[in-house]
C-alpha positions, 0 to 999 in steps of 0.5 A: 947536319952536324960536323964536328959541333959545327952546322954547314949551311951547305949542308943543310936545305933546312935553316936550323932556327926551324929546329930551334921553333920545334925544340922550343915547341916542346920545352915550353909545353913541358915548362909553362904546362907543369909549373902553371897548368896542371896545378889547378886540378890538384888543389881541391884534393890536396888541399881537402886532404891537409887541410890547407886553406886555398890561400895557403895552396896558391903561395907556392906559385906566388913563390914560384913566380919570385923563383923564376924571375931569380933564375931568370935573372942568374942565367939570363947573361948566360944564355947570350954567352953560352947558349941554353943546351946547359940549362935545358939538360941542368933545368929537366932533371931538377924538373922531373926530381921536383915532380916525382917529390911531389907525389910523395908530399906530407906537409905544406911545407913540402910543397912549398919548397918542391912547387914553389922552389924546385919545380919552377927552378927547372921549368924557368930552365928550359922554358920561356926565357931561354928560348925566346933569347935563342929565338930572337938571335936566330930570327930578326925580320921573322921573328914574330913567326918564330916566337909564335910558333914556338909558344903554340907548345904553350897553348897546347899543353893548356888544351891538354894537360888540364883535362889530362891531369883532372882525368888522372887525378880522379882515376888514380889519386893525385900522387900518381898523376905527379908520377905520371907528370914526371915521366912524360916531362922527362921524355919530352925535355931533355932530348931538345938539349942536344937540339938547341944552339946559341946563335946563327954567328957560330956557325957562320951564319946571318939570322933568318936564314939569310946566306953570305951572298944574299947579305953582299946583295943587300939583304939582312940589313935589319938583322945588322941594325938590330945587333949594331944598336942593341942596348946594354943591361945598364943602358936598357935601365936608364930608359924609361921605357924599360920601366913602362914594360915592366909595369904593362907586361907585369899587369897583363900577366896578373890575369894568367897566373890568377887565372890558371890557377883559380879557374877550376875552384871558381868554376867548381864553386858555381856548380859545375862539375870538375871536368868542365871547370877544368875544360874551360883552360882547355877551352881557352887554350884552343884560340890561344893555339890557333892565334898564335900564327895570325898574332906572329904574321900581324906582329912582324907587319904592324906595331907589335905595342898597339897589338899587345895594347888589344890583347891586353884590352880584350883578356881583361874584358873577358875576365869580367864576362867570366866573373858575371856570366860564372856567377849568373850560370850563363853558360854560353857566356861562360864559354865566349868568355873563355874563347875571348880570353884565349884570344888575349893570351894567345898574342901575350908570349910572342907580343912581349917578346918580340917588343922587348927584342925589337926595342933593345936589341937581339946582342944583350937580350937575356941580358935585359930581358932577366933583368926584367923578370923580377919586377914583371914576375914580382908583379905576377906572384902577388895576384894568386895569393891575393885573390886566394885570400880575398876567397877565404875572406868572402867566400867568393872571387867576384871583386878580386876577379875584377879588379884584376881585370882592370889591371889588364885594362891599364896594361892597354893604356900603357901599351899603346902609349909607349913610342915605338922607336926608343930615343938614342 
């Protein structure tokens, strides 16, 4: 398949995009996992064992929420220009370093620096933005598919990586589960360095899959469009539509980060025991998996923004039935909340990045898309900390959970009123 670093489309029966779904699988499970899903089972241990308030324990994913939108914004041009081989290889190691870091942390300040700063440097990495930029350069007319697929590892390890590090954590203490952590992040990540390639132009070929003769017959034409129209950083930002995505995408993320991080101390706090709490990311996490597929399918045939609209509209409807059922201790509504809110995130990752492809291009992608993480992501970090520190305050989530749900329900109103066609 491989001849002196270039790929043949002679010799290879499979399109090589469908390796770049399956690397992106992998690196998204091991990124999005470690810097969002395993942080909940730890904060009761560690937090009891220094001391630290839950407030002061949820800074480090508001600081690596501003970590990652930095990163993103350094190397987004850089993965239009040279691909994400570089900064998967470069982004793994500071991963797994930050992990084993971590299971030797004394004070707060450790923390912060090692989760907040060095962990989600790495993971930014090797996680959502270089590959959904790589994915969206090798598809175009598939591309809600192959941004679904590929954020199936994303769903996956919320199915696993909870129960599996609450598990470890009880067993063997927090500060082997960050070893443990570290060594299947280290085998998993760096060998999909060597999988990933820039763009299907390098090797002679048309995005999709299309051949040469199939693109003289008249196909790929979208493929063209996209990459003939696409929208520089500078012409991106003189939009006003660039802005209203900011705003609705950093809304409807307020729910995830605050989410994961607070679901088990929330569920704990109600009387449930450590492994439920912890089964209800897993629990949300089973029809974020299976959505995925269906969500791609209906993106590449209807409107991509009126669908993020429903999503948006359903996983702040669900974060309400979770405040009200949790603290009424209604259980079968505790798990349709859950399953509800799975649904929501399930059409999240592959929505907002095909419309943020689909409406400024494919050329300049990484581009636009790093310009708009500080502000989307800056949005993001304010709510675990806040609702943290409403918790030390009250006592309980309550109001904090559901204004938050509200922004969910703003991010709908502003999804579905956005044009699907920019003016040129």
């Amino acid at each position: 398949m491989l001849n002196s670093g270039h790929l043949s489309s002679q010799e290879s029966k499979l399109y090589y995009g469908y390796y770049i779904i399956l690397a992106g699988f992998i690196t998204q499970f091991v990124s999005v996992g470690m810097a969002n899903y395993v942080v909940g089972a730890f904060m009761i241990p560690m937090t009891e064992e220094f001391g630290w308030t839950r407030a002061e324990f949820s800074a480090s994913r508001s600081i690596g929420q501003m970590v990652m939108a930095f990163t993103g914004f350094l190397i987004g041009a850089q993965i239009d220009k040279y691909g994400g081989r570089r900064f998967i290889l470069i982004g793994g190691a500071i991963l797994v370093a930050a992990l084993l870091g971590l299971s030797q942390v004394q004070s707060l300040t450790h923390w912060l620096l090692l989760n907040g700063l060095a962990l989600t440097a790495g993971a930014a990495m090797i996680g959502n933005l270089v590959v959904n930029v790589t994915l969206g350069k090798w598809f175009v007319e598939r591309r809600g598919r192959a941004v679904a697929l590929a954020g199936m590892g994303i769903s996956l390890s919320g199915i696993v990586l909870p129960v599996l590090a609450t598990y470890w954590v009880d067993l063997y203490g927090w500060r082997t589960s960050w070893q443990l952590l570290a060594l299947g992040a280290g085998i998993m990540t760096l060998p999909m360095a060597f999988v990933v390639r820039r763009a299907p132009e390098d090797f002679g070929w048309y995005p999709d899959g299309i051949s040469p003769d199939q693109v003289s017959a008249g196909q790929g034409a979208a493929a063209s469009a996209d990459f003939a129209n696409s929208m520089t950083r500078a012409q991106a930002m003189r939009t006003s539509t660039f802005y209203t995505l900011v705003l609705a995408f950093g809304l409807f993320q307020i729910s995830i980060t605050v989410m994961l991080l607070q679901t088990i101390p929330l569920m704990t706090d109600a009387g449930y025991s450590r492994f439920v709490a912890s089964s209800m990311i897993s629990l949300a996490s089973v029809p974020a998996f299976l959505s995925k597929p269906v969500w791609g399918m209906l993106i590449d045939r209807y409107s991509p923004k009126k669908l993020a609209a429903i999503g948006a509209a359903l996983t702040g409807s669900a974060v309400l039935v979770i405040v009200y059922s949790t603290s009424n201790t209604l259980d079968a509504w505790v798990y349709t909340g859950f399953i509800m809110m799975g649904f929501g995130w399930g059409g999240l990752l592959p929505l907002q990045e095909v419309i943020w492809a689909t409406t400024f291009g494919r050329r300049y992608l990484g581009s636009v898309r790093s310009t708009a993480l500080p502000f989307v992501l800056g949005m993001a970090a304010l709510g675990p900390v806040l609702v943290a520190s409403y918790y030390d305050r009250v006592g309980n989530y309550d109001l904090a959970l559901a204004l938050i749900a509200l922004c969910n329900l703003g991010s709908a109103i502003l999804l579905v009123r956005i044009k699907d066609r920019l003016p040129r």
